[in-house]
DRENDO-1510 file (C-alpha; in Angstrom, 1 decimal, always signed):
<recs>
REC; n; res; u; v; w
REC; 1; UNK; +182.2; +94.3; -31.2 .
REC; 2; UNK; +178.6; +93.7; -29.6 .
REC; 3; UNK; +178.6; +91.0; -29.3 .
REC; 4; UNK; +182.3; +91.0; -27.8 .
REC; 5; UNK; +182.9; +93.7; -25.4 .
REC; 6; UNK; +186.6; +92.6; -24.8 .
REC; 7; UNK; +187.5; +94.1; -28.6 .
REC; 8; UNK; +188.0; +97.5; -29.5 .
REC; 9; UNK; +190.0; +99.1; -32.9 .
REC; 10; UNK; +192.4; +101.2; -34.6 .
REC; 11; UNK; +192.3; +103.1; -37.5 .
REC; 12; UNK; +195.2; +102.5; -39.8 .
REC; 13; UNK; +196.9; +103.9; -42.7 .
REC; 14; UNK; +199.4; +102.0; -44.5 .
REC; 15; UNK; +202.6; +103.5; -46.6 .
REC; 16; UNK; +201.1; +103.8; -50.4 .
REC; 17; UNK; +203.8; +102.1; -51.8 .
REC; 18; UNK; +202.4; +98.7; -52.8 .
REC; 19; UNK; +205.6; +96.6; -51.7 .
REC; 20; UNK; +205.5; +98.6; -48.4 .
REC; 21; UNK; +202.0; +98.0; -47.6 .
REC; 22; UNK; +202.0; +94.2; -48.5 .
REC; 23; UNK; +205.4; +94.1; -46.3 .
REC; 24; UNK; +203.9; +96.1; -43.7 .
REC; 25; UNK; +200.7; +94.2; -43.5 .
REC; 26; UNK; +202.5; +90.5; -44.0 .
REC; 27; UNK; +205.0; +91.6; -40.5 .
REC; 28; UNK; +202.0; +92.8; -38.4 .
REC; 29; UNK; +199.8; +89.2; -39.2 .
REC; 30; UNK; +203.0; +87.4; -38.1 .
REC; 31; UNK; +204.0; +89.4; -35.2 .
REC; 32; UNK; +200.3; +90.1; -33.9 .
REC; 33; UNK; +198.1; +86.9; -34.8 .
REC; 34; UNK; +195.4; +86.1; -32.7 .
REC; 35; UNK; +195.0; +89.2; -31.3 .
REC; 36; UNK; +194.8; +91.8; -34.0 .
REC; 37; UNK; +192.6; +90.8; -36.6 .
REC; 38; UNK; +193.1; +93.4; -39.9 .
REC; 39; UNK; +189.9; +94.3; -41.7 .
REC; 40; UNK; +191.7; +96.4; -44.5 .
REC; 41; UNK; +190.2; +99.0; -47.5 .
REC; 42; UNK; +192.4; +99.5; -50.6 .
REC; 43; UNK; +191.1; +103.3; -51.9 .
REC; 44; UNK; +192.3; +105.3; -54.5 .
REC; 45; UNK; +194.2; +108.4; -54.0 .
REC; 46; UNK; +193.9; +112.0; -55.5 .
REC; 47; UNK; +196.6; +111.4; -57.4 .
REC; 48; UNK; +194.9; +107.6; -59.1 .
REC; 49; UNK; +197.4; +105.7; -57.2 .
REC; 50; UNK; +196.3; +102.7; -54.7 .
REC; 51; UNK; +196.6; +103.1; -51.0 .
REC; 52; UNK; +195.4; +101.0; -48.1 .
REC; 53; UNK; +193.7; +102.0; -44.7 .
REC; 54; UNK; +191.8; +100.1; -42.2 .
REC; 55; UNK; +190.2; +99.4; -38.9 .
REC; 56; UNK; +192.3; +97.1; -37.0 .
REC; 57; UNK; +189.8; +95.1; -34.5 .
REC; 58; UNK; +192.1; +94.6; -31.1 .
REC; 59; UNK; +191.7; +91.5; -28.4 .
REC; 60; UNK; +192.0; +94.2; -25.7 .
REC; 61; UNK; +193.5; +93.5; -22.6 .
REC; 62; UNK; +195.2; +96.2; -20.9 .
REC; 63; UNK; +195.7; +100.0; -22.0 .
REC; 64; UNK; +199.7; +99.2; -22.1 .
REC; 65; UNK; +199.2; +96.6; -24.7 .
REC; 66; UNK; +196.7; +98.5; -26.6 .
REC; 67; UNK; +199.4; +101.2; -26.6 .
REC; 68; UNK; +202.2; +98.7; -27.6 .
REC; 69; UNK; +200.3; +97.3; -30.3 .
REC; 70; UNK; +199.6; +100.9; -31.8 .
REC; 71; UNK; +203.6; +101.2; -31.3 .
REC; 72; UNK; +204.3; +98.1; -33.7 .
REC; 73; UNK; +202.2; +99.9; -35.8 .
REC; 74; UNK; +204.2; +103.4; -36.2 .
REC; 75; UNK; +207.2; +101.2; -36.2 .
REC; 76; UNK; +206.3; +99.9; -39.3 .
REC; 77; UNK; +205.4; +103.1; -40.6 .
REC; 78; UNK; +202.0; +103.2; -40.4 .
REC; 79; UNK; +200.0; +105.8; -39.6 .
REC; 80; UNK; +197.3; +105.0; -36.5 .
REC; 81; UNK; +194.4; +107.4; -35.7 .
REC; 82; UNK; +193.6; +106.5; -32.1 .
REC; 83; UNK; +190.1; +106.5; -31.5 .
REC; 84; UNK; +190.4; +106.3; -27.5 .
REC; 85; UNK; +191.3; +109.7; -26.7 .
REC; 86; UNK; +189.6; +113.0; -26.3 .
REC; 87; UNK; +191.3; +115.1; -27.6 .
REC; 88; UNK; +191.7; +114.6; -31.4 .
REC; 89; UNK; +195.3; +115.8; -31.8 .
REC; 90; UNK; +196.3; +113.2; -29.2 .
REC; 91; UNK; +195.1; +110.4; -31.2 .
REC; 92; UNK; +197.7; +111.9; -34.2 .
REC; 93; UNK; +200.9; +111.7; -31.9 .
REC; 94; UNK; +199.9; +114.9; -30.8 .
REC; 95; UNK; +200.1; +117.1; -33.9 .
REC; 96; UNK; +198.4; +120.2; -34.4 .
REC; 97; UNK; +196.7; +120.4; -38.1 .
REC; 98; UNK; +196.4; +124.4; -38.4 .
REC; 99; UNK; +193.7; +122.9; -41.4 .
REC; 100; UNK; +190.9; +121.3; -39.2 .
REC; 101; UNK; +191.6; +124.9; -36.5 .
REC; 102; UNK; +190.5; +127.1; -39.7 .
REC; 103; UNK; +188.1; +124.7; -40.6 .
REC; 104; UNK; +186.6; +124.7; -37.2 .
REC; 105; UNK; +186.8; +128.7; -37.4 .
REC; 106; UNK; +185.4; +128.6; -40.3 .
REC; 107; UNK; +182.2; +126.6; -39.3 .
REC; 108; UNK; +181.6; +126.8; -36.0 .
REC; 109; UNK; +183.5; +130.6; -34.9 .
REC; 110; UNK; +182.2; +130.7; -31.7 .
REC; 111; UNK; +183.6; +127.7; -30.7 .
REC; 112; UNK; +180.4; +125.7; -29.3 .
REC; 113; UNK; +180.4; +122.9; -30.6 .
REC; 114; UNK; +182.6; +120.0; -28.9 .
REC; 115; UNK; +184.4; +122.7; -26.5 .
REC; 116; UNK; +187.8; +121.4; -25.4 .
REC; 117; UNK; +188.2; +118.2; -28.0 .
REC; 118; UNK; +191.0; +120.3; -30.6 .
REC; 119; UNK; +194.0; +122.2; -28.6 .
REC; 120; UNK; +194.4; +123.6; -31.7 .
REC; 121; UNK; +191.1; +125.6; -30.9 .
REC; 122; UNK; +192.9; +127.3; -27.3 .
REC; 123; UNK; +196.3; +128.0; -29.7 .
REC; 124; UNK; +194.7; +129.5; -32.8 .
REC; 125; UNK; +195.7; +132.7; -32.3 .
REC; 126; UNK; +199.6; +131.4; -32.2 .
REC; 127; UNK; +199.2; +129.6; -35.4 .
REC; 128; UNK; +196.8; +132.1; -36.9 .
REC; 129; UNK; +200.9; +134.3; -36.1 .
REC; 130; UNK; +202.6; +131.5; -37.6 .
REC; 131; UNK; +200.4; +131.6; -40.9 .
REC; 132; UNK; +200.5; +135.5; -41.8 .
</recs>
């Protein structure tokens, strides 16, 4: 990526089921070749089992594409983290994780740090309703 300013990534997570990440991964290298190039992590879970996440390093040509790639993605079933938005719930489909607002509250109460990068932070009091 320095020395290439035209590519840019994704963060993946594949479905933990071996014969769904191998599928998954085997349809994205067929349909996205060339221009998706899949550097990929196999971790273990909580549980012992075997999952797979990675960083997906993108030809990037146009925002739409970027965006349609990230589609053929979620289509499969996996799971993208989009690093090029900011705020962090729009880089989870939008999703609100009532975990990372307590977290925040919990280490930074105020609110300083990062001010206006979790919408979470501005609807706390809604799911701190939801909660009790």
């Amino acid at each position: 990526m320095k020395h290439d300013k035209s590519i840019t990534y994704i963060q993946s997570a594949f479905d933990p089921s071996p014969n769904d990440y191998l599928a998954q991964i085997k349809t994205l290298e067929k349909q996205l070749a060339g221009e998706v190039l899949m550097h990929l992590e196999f971790l273990r879970t909580k549980e012992g089992g075997l999952n797979c996440s990675g960083i997906q390093l993108v030809r990037y040509t146009t925002e739409a594409r970027l965006n349609e790639i990230m589609q053929i993605h979620r289509d499969l079933g996996v799971r993208i983290n989009n690093p090029h938005v900011y705020v962090v719930e729009d880089g989870k489909q939008g999703k609100v994780n009532p975990e990372i607002v307590a977290l925040k509250a919990r280490f930074d109460p105020q609110g300083l740090l990062n001010p206006g990068k979790l919408r979470g932070w501005d609807e706390r009091a809604q799911l701190e309703g939801k909660a009790a």
